[in-house]
C-alpha positions in Angstrom: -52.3 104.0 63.6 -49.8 101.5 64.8 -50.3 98.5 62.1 -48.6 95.1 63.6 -48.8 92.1 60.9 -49.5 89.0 62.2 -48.9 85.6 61.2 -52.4 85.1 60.8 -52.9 88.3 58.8 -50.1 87.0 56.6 -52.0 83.8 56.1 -55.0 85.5 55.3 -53.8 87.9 52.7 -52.8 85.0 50.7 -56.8 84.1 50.5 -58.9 87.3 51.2 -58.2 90.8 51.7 -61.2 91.7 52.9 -60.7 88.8 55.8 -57.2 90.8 56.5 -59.3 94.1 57.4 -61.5 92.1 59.4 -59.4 90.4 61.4 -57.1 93.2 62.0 -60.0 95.3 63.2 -61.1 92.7 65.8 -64.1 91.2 63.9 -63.7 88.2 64.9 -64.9 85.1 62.7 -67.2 82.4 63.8 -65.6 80.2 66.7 -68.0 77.9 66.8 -67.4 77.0 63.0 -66.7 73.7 62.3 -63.6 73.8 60.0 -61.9 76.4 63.2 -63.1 74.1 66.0 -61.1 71.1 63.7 -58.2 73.2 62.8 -58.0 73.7 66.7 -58.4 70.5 67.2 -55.4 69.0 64.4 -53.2 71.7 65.9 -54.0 70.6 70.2 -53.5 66.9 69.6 -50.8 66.7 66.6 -46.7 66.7 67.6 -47.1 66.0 71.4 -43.6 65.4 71.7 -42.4 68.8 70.6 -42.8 72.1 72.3 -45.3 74.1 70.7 -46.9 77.6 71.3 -44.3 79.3 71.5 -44.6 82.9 71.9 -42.1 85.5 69.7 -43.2 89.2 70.1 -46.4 89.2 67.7 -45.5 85.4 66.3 -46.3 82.4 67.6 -44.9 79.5 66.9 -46.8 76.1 67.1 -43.7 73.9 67.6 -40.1 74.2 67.8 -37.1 71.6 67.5 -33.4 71.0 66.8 -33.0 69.5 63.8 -29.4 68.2 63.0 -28.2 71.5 64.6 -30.4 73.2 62.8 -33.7 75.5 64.4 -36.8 73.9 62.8 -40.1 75.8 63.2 -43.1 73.7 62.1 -46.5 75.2 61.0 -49.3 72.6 61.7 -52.5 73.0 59.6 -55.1 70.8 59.1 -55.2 70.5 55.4 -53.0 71.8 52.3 -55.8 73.1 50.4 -54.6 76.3 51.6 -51.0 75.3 51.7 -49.5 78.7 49.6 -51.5 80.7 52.4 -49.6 78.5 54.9 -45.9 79.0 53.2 -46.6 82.5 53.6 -47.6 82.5 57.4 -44.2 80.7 57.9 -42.3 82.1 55.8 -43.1 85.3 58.0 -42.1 83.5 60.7 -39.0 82.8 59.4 -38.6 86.2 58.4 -39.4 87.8 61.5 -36.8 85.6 63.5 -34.2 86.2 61.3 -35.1 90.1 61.8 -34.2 89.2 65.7 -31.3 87.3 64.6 -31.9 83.8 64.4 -31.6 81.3 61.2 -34.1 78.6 61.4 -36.1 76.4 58.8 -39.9 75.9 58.2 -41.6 72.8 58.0 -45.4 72.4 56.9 -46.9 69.9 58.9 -50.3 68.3 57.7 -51.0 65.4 60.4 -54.5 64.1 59.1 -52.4 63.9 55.2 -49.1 62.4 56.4 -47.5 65.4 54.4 -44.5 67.8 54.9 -42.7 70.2 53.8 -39.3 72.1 54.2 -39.3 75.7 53.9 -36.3 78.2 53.7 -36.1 82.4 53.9 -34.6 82.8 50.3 -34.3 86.4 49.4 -37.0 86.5 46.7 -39.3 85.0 49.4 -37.7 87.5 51.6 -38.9 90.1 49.6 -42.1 88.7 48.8 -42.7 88.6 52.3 -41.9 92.3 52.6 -44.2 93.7 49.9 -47.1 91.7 51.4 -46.1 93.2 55.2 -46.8 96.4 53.2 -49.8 95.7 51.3 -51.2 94.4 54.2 -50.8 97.6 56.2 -52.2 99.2 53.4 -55.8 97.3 53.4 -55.9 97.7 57.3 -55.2 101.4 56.7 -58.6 102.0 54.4 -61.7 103.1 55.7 -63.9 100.2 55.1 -63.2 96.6 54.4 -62.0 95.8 51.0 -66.1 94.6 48.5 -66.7 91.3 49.2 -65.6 89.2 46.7 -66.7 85.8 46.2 -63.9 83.2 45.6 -64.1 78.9 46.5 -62.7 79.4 50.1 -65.7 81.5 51.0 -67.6 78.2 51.0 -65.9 77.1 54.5 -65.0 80.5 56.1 -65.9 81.7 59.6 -66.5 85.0 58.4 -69.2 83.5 55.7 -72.4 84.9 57.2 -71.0 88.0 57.8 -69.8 88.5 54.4 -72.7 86.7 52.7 -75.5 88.0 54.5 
């Protein structure tokens, strides 16, 4: 099996295994949910004036700028309750271009909080990034879907009546 981690995989693995198997075996989770209709939302009508959705072989990048010479990739969620999940998903993406060849910074971008943040590859991120691209292809790898586990994000997940039911 030919296992290709995604952002979104990356993101999830911070907050549920068992949403990583899911996901990367095309269960799709609710789209009609509220908290993914206003995540789509956030990211549609934040940061106009940059380019966004920008597509990099399995990455995709929601906005890119120059930055005082520098590449700036910017991650636009729509709260930091999950903000570690976040750091992960761009810290893949950093990881990824830098795999291709190109240095760039992360920024976290929270619109509806006013809040940012800078992230840089460093090479203990750079490895941490690594060991989850493994562990990752290890859950999608098993049989079944890892036991549901009940933990405080399950509460506003699209996956919740599938899980919970």
């Amino acid at each position: 099996m030919d296992i290709e981690v995604t952002g979104s995989l990356m993101q999830s693995y911070s907050i549920c295994k068992r949403q990583v198997w899911l996901m990367a075996h095309q269960i799709i989770p609710d789209q009609e949910h509220p908290y993914i209709e206003i995540g789509r939302l956030v990211d549609d009508n934040s940061y106009d004036r940059d380019r966004k959705k920008i597509h990099f072989e399995n990455v995709v990048l929601d906005l890119v700028r120059i930055d005082k010479d520098n590449l700036l990739i910017g991650e636009v969620k729509k709260s930091s309750k999950a903000e570690s999940s976040a750091r992960m998903q761009l810290l893949f993406y950093l990881y990824k271009l830098k795999q291709s060849g190109i240095v760039a910074k992360g920024q976290l971008l929270f619109p509806e909080e006013r809040k940012r943040e800078i992230i840089e590859l460093t090479p203990e991120t750079e490895d941490q990034i690594i060991k989850s691209i493994e562990e990752i292809k290890e859950i999608i790898q098993k049989e079944k879907a890892p036991a549901f586990s009940k933990i405080p994000y399950c509460k506003n997940c699209g996956y919740k009546e599938f899980c919970m039911s």
